[in-house]
Biopython code that builds the backbone (N, CA, C, O; Angstrom):
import numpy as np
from Bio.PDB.StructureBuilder import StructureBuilder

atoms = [
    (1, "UNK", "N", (26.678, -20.526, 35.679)),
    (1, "UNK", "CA", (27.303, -19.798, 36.760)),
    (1, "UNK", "C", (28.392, -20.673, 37.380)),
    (1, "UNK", "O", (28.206, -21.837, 37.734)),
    (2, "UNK", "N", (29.567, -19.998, 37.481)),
    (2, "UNK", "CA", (30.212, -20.991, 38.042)),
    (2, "UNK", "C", (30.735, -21.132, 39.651)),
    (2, "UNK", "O", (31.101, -20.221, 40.393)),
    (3, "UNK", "N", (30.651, -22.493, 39.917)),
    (3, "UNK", "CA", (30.986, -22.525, 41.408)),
    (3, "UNK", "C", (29.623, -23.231, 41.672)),
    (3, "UNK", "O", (29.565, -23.780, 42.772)),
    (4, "UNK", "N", (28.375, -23.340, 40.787)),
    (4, "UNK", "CA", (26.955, -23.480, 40.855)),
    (4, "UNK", "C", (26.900, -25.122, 41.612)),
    (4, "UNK", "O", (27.625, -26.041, 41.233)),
    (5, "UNK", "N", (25.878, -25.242, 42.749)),
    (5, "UNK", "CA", (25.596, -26.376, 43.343)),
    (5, "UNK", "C", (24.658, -26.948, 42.531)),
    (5, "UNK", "O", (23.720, -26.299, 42.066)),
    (6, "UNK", "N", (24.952, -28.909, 42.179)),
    (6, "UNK", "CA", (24.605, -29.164, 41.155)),
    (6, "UNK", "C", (23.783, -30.680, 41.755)),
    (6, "UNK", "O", (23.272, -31.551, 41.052)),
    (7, "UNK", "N", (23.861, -30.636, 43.215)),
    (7, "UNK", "CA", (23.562, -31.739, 43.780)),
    (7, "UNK", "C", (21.933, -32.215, 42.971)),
    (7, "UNK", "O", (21.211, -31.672, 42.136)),
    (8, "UNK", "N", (21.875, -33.624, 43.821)),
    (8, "UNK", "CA", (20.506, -34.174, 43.121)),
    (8, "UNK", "C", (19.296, -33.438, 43.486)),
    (8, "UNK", "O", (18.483, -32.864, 42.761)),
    (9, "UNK", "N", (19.348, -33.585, 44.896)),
    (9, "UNK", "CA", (18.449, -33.028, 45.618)),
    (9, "UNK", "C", (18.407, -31.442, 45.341)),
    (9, "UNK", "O", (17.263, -30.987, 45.367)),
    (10, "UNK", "N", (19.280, -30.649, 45.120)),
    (10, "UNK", "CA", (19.036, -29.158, 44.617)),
    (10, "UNK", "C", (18.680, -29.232, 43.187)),
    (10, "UNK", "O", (17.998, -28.254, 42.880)),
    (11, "UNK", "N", (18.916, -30.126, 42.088)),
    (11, "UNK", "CA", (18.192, -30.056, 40.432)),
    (11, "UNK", "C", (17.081, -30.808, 40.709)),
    (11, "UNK", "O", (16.271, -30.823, 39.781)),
    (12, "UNK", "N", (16.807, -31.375, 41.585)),
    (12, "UNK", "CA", (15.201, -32.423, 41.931)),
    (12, "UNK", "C", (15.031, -32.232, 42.417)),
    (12, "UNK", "O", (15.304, -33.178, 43.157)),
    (13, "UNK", "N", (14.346, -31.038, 43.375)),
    (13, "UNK", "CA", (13.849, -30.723, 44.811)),
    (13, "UNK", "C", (12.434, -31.566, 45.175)),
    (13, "UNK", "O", (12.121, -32.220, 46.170)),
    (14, "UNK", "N", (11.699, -31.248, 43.881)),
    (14, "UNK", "CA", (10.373, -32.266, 44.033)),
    (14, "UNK", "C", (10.287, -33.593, 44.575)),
    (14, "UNK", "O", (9.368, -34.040, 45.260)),
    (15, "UNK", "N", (11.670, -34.367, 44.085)),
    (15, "UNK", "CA", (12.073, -35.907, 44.158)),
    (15, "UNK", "C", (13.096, -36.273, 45.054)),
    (15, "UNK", "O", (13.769, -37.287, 44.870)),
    (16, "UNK", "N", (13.312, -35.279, 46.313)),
    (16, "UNK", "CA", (14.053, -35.294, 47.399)),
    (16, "UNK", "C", (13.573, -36.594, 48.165)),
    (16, "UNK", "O", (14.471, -37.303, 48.620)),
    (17, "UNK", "N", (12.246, -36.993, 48.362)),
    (17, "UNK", "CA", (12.039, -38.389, 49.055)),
    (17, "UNK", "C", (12.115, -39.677, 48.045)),
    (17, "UNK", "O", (11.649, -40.715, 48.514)),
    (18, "UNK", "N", (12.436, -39.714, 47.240)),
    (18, "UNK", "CA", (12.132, -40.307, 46.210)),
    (18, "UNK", "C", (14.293, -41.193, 45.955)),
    (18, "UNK", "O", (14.893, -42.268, 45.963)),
    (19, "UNK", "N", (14.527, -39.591, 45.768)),
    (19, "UNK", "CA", (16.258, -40.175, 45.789)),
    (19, "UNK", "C", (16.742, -40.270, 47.242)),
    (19, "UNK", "O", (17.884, -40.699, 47.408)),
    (20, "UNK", "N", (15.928, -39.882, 48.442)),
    (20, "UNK", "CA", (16.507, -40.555, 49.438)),
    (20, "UNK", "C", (16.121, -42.068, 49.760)),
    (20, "UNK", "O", (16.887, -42.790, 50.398)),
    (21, "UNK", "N", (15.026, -42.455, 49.335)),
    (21, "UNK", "CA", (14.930, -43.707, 49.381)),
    (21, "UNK", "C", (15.588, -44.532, 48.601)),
    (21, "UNK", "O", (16.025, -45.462, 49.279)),
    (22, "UNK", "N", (15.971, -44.661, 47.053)),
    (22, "UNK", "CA", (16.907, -45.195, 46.191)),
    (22, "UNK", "C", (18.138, -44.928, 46.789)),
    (22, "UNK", "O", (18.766, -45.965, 47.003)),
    (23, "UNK", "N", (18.689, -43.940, 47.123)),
    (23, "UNK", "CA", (20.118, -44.055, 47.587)),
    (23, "UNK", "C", (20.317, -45.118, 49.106)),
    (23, "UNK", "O", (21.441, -45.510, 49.420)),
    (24, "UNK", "N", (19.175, -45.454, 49.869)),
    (24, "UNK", "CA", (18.968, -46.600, 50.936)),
    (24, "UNK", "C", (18.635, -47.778, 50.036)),
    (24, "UNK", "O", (19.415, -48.686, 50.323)),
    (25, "UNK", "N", (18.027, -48.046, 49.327)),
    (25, "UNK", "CA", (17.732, -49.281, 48.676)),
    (25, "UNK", "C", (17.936, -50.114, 47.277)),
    (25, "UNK", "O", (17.723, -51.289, 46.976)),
    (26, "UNK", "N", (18.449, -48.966, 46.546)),
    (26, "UNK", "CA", (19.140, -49.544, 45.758)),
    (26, "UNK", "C", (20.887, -49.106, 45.464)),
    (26, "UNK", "O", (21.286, -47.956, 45.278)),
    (27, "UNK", "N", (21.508, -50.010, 45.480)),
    (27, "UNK", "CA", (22.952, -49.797, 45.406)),
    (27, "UNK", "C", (23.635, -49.516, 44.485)),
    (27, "UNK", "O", (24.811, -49.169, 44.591)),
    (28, "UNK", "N", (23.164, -49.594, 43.690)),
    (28, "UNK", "CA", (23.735, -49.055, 41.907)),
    (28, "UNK", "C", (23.306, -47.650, 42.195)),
    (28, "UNK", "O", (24.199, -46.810, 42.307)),
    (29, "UNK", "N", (22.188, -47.322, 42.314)),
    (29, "UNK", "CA", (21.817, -45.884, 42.544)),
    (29, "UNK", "C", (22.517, -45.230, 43.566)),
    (29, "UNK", "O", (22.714, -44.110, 43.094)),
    (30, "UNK", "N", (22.884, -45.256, 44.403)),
    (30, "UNK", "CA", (23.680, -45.014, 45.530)),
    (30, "UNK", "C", (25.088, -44.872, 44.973)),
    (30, "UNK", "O", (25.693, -43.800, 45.011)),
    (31, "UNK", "N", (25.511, -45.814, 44.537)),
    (31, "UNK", "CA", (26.894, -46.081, 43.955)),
    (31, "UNK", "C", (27.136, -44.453, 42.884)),
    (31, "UNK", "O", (27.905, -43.510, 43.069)),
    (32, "UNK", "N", (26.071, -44.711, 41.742)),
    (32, "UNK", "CA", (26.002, -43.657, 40.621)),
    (32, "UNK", "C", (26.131, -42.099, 41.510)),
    (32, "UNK", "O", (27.018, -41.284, 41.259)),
    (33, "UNK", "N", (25.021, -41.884, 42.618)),
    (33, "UNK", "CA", (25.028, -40.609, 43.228)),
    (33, "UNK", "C", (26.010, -40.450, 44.138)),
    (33, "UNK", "O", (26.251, -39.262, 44.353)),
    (34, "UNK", "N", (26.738, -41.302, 44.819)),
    (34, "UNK", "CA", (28.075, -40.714, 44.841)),
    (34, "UNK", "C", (29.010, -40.188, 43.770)),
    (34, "UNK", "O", (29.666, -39.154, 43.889)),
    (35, "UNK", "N", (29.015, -40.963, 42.749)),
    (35, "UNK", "CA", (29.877, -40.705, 41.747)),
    (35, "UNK", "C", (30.128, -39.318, 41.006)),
    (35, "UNK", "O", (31.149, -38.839, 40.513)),
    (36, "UNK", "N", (28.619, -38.776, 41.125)),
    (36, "UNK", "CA", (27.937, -37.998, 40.593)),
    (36, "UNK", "C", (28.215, -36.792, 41.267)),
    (36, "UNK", "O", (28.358, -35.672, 40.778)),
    (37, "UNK", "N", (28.286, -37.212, 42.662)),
    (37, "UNK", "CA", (28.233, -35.860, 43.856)),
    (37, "UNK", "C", (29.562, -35.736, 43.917)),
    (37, "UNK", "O", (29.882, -34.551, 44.003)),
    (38, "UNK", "N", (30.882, -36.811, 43.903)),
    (38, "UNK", "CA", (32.243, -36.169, 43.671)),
    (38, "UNK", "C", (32.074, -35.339, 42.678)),
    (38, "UNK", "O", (32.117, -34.122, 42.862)),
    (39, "UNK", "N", (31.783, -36.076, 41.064)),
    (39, "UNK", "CA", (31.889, -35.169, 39.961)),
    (39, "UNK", "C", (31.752, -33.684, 40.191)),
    (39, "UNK", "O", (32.526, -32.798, 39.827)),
    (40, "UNK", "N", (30.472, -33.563, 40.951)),
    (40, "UNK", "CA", (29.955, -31.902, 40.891)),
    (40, "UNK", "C", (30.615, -30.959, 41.819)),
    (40, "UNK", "O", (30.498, -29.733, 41.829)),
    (41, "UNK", "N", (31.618, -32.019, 42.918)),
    (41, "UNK", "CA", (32.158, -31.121, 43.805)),
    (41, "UNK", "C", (33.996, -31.225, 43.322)),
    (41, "UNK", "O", (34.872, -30.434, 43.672)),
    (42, "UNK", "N", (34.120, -32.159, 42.648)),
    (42, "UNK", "CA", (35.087, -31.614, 42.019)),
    (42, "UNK", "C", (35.211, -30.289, 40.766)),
    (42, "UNK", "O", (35.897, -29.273, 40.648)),
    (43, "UNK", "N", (34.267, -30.886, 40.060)),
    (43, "UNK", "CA", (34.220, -29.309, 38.884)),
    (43, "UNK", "C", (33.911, -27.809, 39.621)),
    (43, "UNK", "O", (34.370, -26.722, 39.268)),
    (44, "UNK", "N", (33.234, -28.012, 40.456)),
    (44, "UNK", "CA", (32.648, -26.661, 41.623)),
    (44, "UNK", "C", (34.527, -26.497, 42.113)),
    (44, "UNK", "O", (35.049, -25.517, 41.581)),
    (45, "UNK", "N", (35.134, -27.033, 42.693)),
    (45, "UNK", "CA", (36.479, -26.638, 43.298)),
    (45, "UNK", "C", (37.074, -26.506, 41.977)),
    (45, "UNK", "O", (38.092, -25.846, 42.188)),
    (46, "UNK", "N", (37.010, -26.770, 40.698)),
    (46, "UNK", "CA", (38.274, -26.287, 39.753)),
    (46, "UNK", "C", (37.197, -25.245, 38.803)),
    (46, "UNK", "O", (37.663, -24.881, 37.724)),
    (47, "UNK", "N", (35.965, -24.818, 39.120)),
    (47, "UNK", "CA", (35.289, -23.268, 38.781)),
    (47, "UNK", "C", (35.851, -22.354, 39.511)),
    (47, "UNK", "O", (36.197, -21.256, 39.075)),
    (48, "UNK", "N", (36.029, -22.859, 41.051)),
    (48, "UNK", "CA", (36.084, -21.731, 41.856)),
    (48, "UNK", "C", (37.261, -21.489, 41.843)),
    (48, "UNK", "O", (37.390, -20.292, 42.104)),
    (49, "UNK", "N", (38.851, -22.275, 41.576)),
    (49, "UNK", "CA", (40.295, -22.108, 41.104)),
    (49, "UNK", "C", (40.216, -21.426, 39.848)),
    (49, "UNK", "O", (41.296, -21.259, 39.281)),
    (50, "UNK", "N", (39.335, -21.056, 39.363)),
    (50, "UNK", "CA", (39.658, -20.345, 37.582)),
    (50, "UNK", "C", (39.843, -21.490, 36.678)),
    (50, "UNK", "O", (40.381, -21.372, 35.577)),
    (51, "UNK", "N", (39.409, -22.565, 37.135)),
    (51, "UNK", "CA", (39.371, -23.962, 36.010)),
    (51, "UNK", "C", (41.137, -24.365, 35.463)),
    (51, "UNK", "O", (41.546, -24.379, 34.301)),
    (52, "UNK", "N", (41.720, -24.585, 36.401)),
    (52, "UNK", "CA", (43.478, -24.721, 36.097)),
    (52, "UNK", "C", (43.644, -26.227, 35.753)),
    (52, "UNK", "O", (44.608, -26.961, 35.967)),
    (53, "UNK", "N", (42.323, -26.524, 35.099)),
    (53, "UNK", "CA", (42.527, -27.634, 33.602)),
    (53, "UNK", "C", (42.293, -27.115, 32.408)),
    (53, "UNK", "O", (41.881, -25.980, 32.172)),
    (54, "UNK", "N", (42.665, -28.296, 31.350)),
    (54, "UNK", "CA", (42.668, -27.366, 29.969)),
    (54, "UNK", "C", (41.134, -27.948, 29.687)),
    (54, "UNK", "O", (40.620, -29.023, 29.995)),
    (55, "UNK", "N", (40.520, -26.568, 28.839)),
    (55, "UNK", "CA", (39.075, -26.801, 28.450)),
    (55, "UNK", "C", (38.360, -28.323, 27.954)),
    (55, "UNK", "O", (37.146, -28.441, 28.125)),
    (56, "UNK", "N", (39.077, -29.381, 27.390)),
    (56, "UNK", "CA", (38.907, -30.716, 26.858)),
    (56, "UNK", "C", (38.747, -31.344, 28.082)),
    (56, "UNK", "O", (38.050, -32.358, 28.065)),
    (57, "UNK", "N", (39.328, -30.915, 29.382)),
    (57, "UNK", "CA", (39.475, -31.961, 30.872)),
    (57, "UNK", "C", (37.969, -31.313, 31.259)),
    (57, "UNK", "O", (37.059, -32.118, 31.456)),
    (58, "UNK", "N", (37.776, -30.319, 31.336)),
    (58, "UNK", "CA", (36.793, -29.710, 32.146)),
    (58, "UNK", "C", (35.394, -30.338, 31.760)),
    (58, "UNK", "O", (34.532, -30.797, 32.508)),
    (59, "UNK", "N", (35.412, -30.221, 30.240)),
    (59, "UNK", "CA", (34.092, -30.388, 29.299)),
    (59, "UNK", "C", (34.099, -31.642, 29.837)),
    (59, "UNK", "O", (33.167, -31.862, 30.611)),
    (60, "UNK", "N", (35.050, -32.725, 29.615)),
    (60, "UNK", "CA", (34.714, -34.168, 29.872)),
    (60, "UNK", "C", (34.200, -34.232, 31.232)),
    (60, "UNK", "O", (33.233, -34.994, 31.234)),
    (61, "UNK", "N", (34.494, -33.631, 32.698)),
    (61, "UNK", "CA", (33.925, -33.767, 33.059)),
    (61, "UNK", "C", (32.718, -33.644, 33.607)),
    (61, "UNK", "O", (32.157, -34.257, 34.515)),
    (62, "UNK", "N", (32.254, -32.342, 32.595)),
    (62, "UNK", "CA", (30.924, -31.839, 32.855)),
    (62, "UNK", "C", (30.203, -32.512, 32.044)),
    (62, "UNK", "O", (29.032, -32.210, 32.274)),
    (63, "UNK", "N", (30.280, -33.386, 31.083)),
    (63, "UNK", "CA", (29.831, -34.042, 29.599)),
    (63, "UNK", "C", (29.246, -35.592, 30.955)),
    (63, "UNK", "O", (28.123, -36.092, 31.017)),
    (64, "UNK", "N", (30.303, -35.902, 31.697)),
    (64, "UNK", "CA", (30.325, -37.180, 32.191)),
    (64, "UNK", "C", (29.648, -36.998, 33.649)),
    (64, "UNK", "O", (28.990, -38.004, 33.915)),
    (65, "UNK", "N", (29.599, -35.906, 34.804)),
    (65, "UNK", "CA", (28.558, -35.598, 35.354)),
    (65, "UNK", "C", (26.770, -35.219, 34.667)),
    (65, "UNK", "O", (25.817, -35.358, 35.434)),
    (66, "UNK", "N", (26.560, -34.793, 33.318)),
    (66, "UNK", "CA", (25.883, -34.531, 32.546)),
    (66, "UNK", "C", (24.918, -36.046, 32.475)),
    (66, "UNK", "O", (23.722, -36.180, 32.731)),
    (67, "UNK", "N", (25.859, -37.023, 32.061)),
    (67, "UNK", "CA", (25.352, -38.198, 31.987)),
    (67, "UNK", "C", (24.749, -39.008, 33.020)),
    (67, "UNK", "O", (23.760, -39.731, 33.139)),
    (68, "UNK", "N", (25.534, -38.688, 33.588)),
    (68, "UNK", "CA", (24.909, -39.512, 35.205)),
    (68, "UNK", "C", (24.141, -38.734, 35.778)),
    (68, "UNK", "O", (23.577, -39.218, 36.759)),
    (69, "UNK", "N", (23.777, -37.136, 35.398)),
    (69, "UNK", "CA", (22.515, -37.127, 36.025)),
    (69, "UNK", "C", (21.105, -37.685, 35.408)),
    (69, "UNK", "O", (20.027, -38.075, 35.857)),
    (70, "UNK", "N", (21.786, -37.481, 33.978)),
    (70, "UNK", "CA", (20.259, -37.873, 33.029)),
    (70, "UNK", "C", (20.305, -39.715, 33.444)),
    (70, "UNK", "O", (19.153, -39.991, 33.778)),
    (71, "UNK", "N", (20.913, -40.592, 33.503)),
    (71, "UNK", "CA", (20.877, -42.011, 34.427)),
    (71, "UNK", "C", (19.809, -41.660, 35.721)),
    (71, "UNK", "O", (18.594, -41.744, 35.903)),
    (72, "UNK", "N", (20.734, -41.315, 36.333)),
    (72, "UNK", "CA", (19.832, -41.026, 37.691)),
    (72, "UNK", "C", (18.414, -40.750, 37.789)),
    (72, "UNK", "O", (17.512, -41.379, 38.342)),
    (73, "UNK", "N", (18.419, -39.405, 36.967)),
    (73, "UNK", "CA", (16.964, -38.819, 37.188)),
    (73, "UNK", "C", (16.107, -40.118, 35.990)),
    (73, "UNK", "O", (14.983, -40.215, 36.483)),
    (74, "UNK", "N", (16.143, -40.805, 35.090)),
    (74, "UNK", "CA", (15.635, -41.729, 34.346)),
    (74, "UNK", "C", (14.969, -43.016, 35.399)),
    (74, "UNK", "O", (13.852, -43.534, 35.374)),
    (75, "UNK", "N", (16.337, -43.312, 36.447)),
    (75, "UNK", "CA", (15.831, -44.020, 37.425)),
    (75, "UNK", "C", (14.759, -43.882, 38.458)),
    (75, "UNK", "O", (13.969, -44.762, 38.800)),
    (76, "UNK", "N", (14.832, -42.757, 38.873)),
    (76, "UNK", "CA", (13.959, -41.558, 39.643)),
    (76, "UNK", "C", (12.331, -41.286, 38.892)),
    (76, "UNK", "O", (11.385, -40.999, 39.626)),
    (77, "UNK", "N", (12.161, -41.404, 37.486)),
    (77, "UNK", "CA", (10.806, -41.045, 37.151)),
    (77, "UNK", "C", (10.291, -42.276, 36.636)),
    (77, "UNK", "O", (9.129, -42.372, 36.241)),
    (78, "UNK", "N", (11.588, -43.777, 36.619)),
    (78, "UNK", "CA", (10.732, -44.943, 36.383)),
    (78, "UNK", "C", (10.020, -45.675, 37.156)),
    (78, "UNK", "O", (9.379, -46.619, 36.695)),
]
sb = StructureBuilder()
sb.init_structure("model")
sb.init_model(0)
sb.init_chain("A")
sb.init_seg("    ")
for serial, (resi, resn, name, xyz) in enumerate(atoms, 1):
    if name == "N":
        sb.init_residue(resn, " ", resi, " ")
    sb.init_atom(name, np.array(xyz, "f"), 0.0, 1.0, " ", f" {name:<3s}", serial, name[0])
structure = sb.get_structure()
């Protein structure tokens, strides 16, 4: 769906105390979920423009938010 909220805490609702504590205590993790939370709010603003990149820009960055969530959540269930 596009325009879809992709935050941590909305795909991990279970692990909402879990990534609020890593995003206070560890800084790589913090660092990554910002990174992560531009990613998703940038692709969400060029869904909701009709995607006015060419399909290779878009994928990469859904390929590269993709990644950093599977990082994240890896950190989250270790």
């Amino acid at each position: 769906m596009l325009g879809e909220n992709h935050s941590l805490v909305h795909e991990f609702p279970e692990m909402k105390d879990k990534i609020a504590e890593l995003a206070k205590t560890d800084d790589s993790f913090a660092s990554d979920m910002k990174t992560y939370d531009n990613l998703d709010k940038e692709i969400r603003k060029l869904e909701l423009k009709d995607s006015p990149i060419d399909d290779g820009s878009m994928h990469q960055l859904k390929h590269d938010r993709s990644e950093l969530k599977d990082s994240l959540h890896a950190r989250l269930i270790a």
